[in-house]
C-alpha positions in Angstrom: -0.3 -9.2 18.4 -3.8 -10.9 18.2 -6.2 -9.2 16.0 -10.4 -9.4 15.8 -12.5 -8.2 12.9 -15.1 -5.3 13.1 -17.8 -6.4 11.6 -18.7 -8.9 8.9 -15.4 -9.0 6.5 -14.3 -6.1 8.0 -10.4 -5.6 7.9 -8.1 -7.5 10.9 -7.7 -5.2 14.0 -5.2 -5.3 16.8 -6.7 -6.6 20.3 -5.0 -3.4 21.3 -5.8 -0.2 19.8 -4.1 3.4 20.0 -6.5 6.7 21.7 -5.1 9.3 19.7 -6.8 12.3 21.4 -4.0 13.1 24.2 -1.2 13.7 21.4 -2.8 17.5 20.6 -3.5 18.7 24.4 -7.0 17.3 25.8 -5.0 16.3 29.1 -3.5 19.4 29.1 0.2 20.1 26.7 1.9 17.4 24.8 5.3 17.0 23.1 4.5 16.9 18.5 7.9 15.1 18.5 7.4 12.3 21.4 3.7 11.7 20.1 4.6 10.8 16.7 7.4 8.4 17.6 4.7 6.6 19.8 2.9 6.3 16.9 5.6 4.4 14.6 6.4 2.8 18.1 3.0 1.3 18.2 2.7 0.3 14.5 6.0 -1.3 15.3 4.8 -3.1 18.1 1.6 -4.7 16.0 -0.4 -1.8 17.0 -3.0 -1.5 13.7 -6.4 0.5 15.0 -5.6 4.0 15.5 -8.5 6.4 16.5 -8.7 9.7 16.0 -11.4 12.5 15.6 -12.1 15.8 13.4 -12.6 17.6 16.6 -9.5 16.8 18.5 -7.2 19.5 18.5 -9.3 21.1 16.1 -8.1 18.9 13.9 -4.5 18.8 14.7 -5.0 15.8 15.8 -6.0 14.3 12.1 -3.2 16.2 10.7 -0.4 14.5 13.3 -1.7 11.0 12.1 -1.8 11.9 8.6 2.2 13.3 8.7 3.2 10.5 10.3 1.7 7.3 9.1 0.8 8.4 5.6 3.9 6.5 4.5 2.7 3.4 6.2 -0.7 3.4 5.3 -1.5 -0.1 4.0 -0.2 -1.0 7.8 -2.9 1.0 9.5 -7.0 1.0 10.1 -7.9 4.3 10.4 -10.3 5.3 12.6 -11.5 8.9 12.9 -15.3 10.5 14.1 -17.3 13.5 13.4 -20.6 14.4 13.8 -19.7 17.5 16.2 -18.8 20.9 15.7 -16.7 23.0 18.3 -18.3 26.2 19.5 -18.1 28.9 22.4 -20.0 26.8 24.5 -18.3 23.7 23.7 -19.3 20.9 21.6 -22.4 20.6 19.6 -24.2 17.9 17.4 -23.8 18.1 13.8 -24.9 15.7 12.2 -26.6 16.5 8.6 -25.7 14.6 5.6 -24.2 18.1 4.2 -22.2 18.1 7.6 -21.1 15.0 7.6 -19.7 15.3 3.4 -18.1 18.2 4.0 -16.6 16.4 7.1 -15.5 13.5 5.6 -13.6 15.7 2.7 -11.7 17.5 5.3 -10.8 14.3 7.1 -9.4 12.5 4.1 -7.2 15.8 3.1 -5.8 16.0 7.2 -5.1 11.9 6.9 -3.2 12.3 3.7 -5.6 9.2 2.7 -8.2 8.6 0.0 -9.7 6.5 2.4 -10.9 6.5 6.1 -11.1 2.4 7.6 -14.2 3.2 10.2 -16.1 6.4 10.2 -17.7 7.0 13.7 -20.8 9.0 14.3 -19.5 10.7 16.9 -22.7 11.8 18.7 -26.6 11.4 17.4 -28.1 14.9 16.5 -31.3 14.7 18.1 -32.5 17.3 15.4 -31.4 15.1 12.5 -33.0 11.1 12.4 -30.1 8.7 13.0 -31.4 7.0 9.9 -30.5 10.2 7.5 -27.2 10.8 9.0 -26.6 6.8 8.8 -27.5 7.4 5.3 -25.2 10.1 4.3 -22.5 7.8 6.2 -23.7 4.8 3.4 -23.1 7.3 0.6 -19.8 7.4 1.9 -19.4 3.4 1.8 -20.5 4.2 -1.7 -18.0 6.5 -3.1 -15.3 4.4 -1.7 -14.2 7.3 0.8 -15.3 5.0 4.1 -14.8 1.4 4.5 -16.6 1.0 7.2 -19.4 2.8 9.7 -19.4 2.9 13.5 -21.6 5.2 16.2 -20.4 6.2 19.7 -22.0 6.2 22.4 -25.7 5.6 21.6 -28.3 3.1 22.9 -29.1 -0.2 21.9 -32.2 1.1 20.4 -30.6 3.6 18.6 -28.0 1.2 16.9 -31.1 -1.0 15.7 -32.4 1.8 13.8 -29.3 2.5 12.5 -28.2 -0.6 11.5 -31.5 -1.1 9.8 -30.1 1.4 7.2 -26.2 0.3 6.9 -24.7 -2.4 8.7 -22.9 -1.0 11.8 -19.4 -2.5 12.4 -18.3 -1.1 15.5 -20.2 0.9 18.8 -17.2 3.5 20.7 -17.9 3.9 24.3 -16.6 3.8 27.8 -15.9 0.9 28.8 -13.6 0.1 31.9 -13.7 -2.3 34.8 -15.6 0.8 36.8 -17.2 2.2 34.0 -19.8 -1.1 32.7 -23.1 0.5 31.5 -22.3 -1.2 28.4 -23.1 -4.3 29.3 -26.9 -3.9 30.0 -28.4 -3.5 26.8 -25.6 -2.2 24.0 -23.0 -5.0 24.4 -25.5 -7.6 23.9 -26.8 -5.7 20.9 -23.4 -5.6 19.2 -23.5 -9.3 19.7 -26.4 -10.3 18.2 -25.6 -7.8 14.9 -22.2 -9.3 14.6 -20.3 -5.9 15.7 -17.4 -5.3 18.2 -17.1 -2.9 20.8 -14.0 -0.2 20.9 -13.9 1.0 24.4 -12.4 4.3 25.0 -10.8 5.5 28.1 -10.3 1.9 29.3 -7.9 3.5 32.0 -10.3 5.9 33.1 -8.9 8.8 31.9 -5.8 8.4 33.7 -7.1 7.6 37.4 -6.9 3.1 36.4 -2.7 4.0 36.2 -2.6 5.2 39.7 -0.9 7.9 38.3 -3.5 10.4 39.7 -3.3 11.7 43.7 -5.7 13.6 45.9 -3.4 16.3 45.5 -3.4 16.4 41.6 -4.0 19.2 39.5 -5.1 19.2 36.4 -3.4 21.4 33.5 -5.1 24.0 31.8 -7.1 22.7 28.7 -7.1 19.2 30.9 -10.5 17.6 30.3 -10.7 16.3 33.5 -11.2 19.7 35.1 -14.2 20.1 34.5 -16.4 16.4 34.8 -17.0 15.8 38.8 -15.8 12.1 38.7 -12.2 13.2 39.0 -12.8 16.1 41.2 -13.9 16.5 45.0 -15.4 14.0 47.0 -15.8 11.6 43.8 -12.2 11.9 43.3 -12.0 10.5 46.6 -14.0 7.7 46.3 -12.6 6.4 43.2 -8.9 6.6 44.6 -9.9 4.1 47.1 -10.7 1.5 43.9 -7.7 2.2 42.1 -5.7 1.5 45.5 -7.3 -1.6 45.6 -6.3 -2.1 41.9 -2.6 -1.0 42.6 -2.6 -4.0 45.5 -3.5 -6.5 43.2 -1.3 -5.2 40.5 1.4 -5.3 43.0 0.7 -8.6 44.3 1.1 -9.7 40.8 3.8 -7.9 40.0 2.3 -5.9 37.4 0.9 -2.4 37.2 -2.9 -1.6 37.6 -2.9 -0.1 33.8 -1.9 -3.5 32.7 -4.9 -5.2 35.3 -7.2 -3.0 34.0 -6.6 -3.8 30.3 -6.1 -7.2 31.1 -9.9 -7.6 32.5 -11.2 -5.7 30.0 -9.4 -8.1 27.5 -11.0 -10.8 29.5 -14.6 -9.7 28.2 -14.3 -10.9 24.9 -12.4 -10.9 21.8 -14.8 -8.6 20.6 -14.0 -5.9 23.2 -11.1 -3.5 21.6 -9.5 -1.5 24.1 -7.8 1.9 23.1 -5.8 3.1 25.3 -4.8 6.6 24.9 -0.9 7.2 25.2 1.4 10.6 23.9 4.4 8.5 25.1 6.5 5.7 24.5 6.7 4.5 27.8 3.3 4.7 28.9 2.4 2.9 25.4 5.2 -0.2 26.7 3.3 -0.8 29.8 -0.3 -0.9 27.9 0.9 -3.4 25.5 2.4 -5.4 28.1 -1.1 -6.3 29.2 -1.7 -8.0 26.4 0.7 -11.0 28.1 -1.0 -11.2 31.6 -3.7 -13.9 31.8 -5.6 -12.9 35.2 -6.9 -16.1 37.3 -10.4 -16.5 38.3 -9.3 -15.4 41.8 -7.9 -11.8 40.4 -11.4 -11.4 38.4 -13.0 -11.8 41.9 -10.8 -9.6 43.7 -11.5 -6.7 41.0 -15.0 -7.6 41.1 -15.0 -7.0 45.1 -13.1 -4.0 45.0 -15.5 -2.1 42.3 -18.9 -0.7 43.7 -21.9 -2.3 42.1 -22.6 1.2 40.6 -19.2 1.4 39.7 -16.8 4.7 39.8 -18.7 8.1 41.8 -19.8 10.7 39.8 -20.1 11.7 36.4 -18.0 10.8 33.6 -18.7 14.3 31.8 -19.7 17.7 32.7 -23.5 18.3 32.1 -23.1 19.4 28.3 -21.5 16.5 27.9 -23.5 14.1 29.2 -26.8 15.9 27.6 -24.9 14.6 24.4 -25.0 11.0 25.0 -27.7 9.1 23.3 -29.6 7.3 26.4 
């Protein structure tokens, strides 16, 4: 397994990380049993980045890593966010340095770990300065309780100002061969700063594995449900692309999961994919694009299938996208 570094000194990461969040039921139910052997199967298979959240599961999710790769701890960078706070409406911002202490306390006891390896902002509260809750996230660094800080999705301008108060390892955002916004202004930023970029639903969601039809439906508690891009007439439009995908794959003799983490592995060694996976299997055919070198022809034949503007529609739900730092 090839590894990359977050950050300046920051500890060895695989080029391949694990997206924790399906194990505790955002794409609707999932087996305790067969998650947590995908876990060991990963960390068996070189697998060391595992990312996780308070707010997954409620924090189930937390609680699932912390049983299961407590024992192997020194073999694992632990990745977890907060910053957001579940409500009846759905998730809000919360990110006060009180908020973020008593956070990080409840994270470490779910974990089973004195320390967490990268502590993500999840989201910026636009009623608390980044700089403040970047701050309370130094006194972390401090203490010894967090090794390192990262943000998700915020703006290049927003990652100077909080880099200006603690250097910022790693940026968490979407990042697929439809989904590029990334590379207009963030991307470039991370460069120049020295940080990497972990993108998250590198298989968009689910739709990249051409496991998704027109006559899919999604399972209660599924996130999809409810953001338009895999819904309706964008649905549509965005199974034409992943048929395209799916004929290249084909013609290679590979699977479009493994083309689409290929090119994404194409962009840089400072590009982390993590693609989310509750089952062995589906874990084996991610980690099996880590051995597929794509030709300059395939890179042109992905580039021609994708839309300029890449996939139709929006990646979240209105509240959702109101929570993304632009």
């Amino acid at each position: 397994m090839h590894t990359t570094t977050p950050g300046p000194a920051g500890p060895a990461i695989s080029r391949l990380g694990l997206g924790c969040m399906s194990m505790t039921g955002s794409y609707g139910p999932a087996d305790p049993d067969e998650a947590a052997a995908t876990l060991l199967e990963a960390l068996d298979s070189g697998v060391t980045l595992f990312d996780t959240g308070d707010f997954y599961g409620d924090g189930a999710n937390e609680e699932l890593l912390g049983r299961t790769l407590a024992p192997h701890r020194d073999r694992v960078v632990l990745a977890t966010k907060t910053g957001v706070r579940r409500t009846a409406e759905g998730l809000v911002p919360a990110g006060s340095p009180d908020d973020l202490r008593r956070a990080c306390e409840a994270s470490l006891r779910r974990l089973r770990t004195d320390h967490i390896d990268v502590y993500y902002l999840a989201r910026v509260d636009p009623a608390v300065p980044v700089e403040e809750s970047v701050g309370a996230l130094a006194g972390l660094v401090a203490q010894g309780k967090v090794g390192r800080i990262g943000l998700s999705e915020v703006s290049a301008a927003t990652l100077r100002r909080a880099h200006a108060v603690h250097p910022i390892s790693a940026v968490q955002t979407e990042y697929s061969l439809w989904e590029r916004h990334v590379e207009d202004a963030v991307l470039p930023t991370l460069r120049d700063l020295g940080a990497v970029l972990i993108a998250y639903s590198p298989l968009g969601r689910g739709l990249l594995t051409g496991a998704v039809r027109r006559a899919t439906r999604y399972e209660r508690g599924d996130f999809r449900a409810t953001a338009p891009r895999y819904n309706g007439d964008d649905l549509e439009a965005n199974l034409a692309i992943v048929e395209a995908i799916t004929r290249l794959a084909v013609a290679r003799g590979t699977t479009p999961a493994q083309v689409a983490l290929a090119w994404l592995l194409t962009r840089g060694s400072d590009v982390v994919p993590i693609p989310g996976s509750s089952r062995r299997p589906h874990l084996r055919d991610n980690l099996a694009a880590l051995d597929l070198q794509l030709t300059a022809a395939d890179l042109n034949a992905i580039d021609a299938a994708v839309p300029a503007a890449g996939a139709q529609g929006a990646r979240y739900g209105d509240h959702g996208i109101r929570m993304i730092d632009r």
